[in-house]
C-alpha positions in Angstrom: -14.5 -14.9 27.0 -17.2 -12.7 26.1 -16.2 -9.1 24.1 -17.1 -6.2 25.5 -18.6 -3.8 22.5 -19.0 0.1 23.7 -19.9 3.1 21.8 -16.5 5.0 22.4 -14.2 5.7 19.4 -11.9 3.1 18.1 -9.8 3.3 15.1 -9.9 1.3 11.9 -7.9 -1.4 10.7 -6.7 -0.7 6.9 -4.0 -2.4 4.7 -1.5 -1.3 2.3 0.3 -3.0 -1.2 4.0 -2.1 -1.6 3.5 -3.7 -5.4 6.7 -4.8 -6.9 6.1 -6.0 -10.7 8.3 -8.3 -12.6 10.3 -5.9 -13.9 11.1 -4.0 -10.7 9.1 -1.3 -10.9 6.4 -0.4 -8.3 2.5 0.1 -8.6 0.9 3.2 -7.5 -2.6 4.4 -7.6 -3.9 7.7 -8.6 -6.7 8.4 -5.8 -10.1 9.6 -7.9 -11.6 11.5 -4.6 -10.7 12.7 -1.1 -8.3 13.1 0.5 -5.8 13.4 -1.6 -7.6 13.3 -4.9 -5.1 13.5 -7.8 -2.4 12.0 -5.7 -0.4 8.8 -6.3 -1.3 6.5 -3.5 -0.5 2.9 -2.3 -2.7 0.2 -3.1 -5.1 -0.5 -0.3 -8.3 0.0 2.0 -10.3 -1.1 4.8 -10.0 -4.4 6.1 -13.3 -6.4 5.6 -15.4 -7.9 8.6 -14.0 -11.6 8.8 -11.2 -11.0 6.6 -7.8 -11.6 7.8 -5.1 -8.7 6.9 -3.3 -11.0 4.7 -6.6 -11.6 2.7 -7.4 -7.9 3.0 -4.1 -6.9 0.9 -4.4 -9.3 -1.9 -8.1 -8.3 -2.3 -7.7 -4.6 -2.2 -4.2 -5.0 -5.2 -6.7 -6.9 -7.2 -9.5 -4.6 -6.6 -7.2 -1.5 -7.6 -4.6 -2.4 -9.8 -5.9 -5.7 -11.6 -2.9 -8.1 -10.2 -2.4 -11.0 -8.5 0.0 -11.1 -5.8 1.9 -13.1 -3.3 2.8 -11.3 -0.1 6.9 -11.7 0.9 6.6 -9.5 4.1 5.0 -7.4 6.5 6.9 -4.0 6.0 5.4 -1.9 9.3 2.4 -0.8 11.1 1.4 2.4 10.3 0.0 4.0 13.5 -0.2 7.8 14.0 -3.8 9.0 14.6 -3.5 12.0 12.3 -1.9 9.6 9.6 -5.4 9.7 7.7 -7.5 13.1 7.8 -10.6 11.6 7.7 -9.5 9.8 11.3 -7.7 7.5 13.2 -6.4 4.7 10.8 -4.1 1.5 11.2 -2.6 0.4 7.9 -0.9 -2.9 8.4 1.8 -2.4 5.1 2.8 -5.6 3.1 5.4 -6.1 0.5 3.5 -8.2 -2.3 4.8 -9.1 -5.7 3.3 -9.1 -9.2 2.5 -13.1 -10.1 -0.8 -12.5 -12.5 -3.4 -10.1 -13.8 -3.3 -7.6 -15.8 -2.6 -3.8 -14.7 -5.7 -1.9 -15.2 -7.2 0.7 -12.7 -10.8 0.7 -10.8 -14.0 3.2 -10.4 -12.1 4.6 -7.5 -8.5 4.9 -9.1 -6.2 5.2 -12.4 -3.1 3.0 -11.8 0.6 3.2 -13.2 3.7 1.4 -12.9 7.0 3.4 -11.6 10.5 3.4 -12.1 11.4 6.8 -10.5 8.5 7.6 -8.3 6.9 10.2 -7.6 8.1 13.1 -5.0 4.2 13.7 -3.8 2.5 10.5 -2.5 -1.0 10.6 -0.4 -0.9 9.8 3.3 2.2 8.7 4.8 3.2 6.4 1.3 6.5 7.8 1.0 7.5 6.6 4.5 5.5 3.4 3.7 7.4 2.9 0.3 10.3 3.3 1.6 10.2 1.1 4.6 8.8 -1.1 1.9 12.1 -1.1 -0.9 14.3 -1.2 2.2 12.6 -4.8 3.1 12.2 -6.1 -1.0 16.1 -5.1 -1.2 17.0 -7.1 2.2 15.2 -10.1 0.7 16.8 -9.8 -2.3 13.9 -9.0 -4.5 14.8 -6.9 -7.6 13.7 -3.6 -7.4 14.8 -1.2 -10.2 12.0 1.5 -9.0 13.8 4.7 -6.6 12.4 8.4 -5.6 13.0 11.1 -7.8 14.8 12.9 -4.8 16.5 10.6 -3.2 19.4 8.3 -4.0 18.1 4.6 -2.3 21.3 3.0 -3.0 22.2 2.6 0.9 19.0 0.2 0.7 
């Protein structure tokens, strides 16, 4: 089978790191420049040429926060063309926990761990994170970490 390659718009493939440490709290990233410069973001980027997704997530955590991971789950694809302003984006969202490194942040972001986290998040993180607790809670994964405005008990 031979693939057809055209010059019409097609959207990109990016991944996202639900990170949950330890201790049950989660790992954000504070984005360094736009969009959303200044906000608290997931973990994540592009996916590479030749890179699988799965290899795209655990690259991109250790690229941004400094920790190793192991991924427990796919939490959701993240679809809606206006979910990125800078155009169409797929993020394929895993749920990854801490199992080495050290935390420490990168040229492109300042990183922090979270207990209550926090109401703002870049993108569409908030729905992400959620989905992403929801799933860590259902595989019994302890997660101590819950939004400022929200009671996630029912998870």
């Amino acid at each position: 089978m031979t693939a057809s390659h055209s010059s019409a718009k097609r959207p990109l493939v990016a991944v996202d790191g639900v990170v949950v440490r330890r201790g049950g709290s989660v790992v954000l990233v504070k984005r360094k420049k736009p969009p959303y410069e200044g906000y608290w973001a997931l973990p994540g980027g592009l996916v590479e040429y030749g890179e699988t997704v799965e290899e795209a997530v655990v690259r991109e955590v250790k690229e941004e926060t400094g920790l190793d991971v192991e991924i427990k789950g796919l939490v959701g694809v993240y679809s809606r063309p206006d979910r990125d302003p800078r155009g169409h984006v797929i993020s394929i969202a895993f749920l990854v926990v801490e199992v080495g490194g050290e935390l420490r942040g990168s040229r492109e972001t300042e990183v922090n761990e979270f207990y209550a986290i926090p109401r703002e998040l870049a993108f569409d993180h908030r729905e992400i994170l959620r989905d992403g607790l929801e799933l860590a809670k259902g595989l019994g994964i302890d997660v101590k970490a819950t939004f400022l405005d929200e009671d996630l008990d029912k998870y």
